[in-house]
C-alpha positions as CSV (number, residue, x, y, z in Angstrom):
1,X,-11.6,-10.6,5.6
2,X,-15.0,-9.9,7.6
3,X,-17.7,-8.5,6.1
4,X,-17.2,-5.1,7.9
5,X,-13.9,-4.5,6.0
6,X,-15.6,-6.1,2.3
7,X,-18.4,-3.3,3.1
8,X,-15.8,-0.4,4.0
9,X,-13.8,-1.2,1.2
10,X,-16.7,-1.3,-1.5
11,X,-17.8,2.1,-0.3
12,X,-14.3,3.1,-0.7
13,X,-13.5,2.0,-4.3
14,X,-16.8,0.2,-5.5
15,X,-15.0,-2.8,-6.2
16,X,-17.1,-6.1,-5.2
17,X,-15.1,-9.2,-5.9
18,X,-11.7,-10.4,-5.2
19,X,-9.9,-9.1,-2.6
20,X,-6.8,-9.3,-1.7
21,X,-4.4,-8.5,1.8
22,X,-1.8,-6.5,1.6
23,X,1.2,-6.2,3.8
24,X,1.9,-2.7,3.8
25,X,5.2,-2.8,5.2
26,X,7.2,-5.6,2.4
27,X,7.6,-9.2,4.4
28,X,10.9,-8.5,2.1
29,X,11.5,-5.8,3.6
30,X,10.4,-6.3,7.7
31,X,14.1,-5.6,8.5
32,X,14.0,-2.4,6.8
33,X,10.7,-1.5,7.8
34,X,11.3,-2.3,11.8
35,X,8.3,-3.4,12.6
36,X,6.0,-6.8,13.5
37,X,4.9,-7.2,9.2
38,X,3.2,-10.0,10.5
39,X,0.7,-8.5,12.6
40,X,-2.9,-7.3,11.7
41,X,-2.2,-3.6,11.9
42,X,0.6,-4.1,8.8
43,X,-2.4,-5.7,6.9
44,X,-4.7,-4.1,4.0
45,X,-7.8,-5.6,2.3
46,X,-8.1,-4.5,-0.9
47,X,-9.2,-5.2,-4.7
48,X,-7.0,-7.6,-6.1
49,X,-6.2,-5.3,-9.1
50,X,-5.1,-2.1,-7.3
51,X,-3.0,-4.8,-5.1
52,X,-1.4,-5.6,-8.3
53,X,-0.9,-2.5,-9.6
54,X,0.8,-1.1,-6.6
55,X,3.2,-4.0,-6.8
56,X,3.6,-3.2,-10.5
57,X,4.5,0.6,-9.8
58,X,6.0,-0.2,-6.4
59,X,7.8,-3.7,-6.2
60,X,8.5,-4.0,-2.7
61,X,9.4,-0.6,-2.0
62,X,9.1,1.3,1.5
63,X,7.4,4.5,1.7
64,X,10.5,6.2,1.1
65,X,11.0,5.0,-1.6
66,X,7.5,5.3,-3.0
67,X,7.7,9.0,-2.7
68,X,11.2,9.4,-4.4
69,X,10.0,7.6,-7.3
70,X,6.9,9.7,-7.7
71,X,8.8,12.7,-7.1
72,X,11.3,11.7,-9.8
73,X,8.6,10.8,-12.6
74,X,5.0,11.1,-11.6
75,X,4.7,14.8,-10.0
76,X,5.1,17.6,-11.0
77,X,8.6,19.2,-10.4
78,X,7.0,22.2,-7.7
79,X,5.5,19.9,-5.7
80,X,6.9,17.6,-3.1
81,X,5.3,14.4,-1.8
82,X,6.8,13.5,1.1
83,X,6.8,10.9,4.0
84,X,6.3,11.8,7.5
85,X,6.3,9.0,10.1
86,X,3.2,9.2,12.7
C-alpha cells in the first residue's frame, strides 16, 4: 500500500494502523465473478477490522449475493438494495 492510499483511506474511515487488501471480487470465486481477481483494479486497502467484518457478514459472497442477504434480514422490507453492473 503507498502512502497515497494509507492517506485516502484514513480520511475516509479515520483508521491509522493495520491495513489490510481486499480482493473485492472472491479469489474463491474468480470463476463466478469473470473477471482478472488478480489484478490491481479487484484490489481494496482497507482497515483490517472492517476487512474482517465484511468476511464475517459476507463469507465469500458476490455482490449478488450481498444484496439478497441484506434484503432478506438487514433492510427494511420497502426498500430494495440492488446491484447494477457498471
Amino acid at each position: 500500500m503507498n502512502h497515497i492510499q494509507r492517506r485516502t483511506c484514513q480520511r475516509k474511515c479515520g483508521y491509522k494502523k493495520s491495513m489490510d487488501r481486499h480482493h473485492r471480487a472472491a479469489r474463491s470465486r474468480h470463476k463466478d465473478a469473470g473477471i482478472d481477481v488478480y489484478s490491481e483494479d479487484n484490489i481494496s486497502i482497507v482497515p483490517v477490522n472492517h476487512h474482517r467484518a465484511f468476511h464475517l457478514l459476507f463469507s465469500n459472497k458476490l455482490p449478488q449475493e450481498i444484496a439478497q442477504i441484506l434484503n432478506e434480514t438487514w433492510i427494511q422490507k420497502n426498500v430494495k438494495f440492488v446491484v447494477v453492473p457498471r
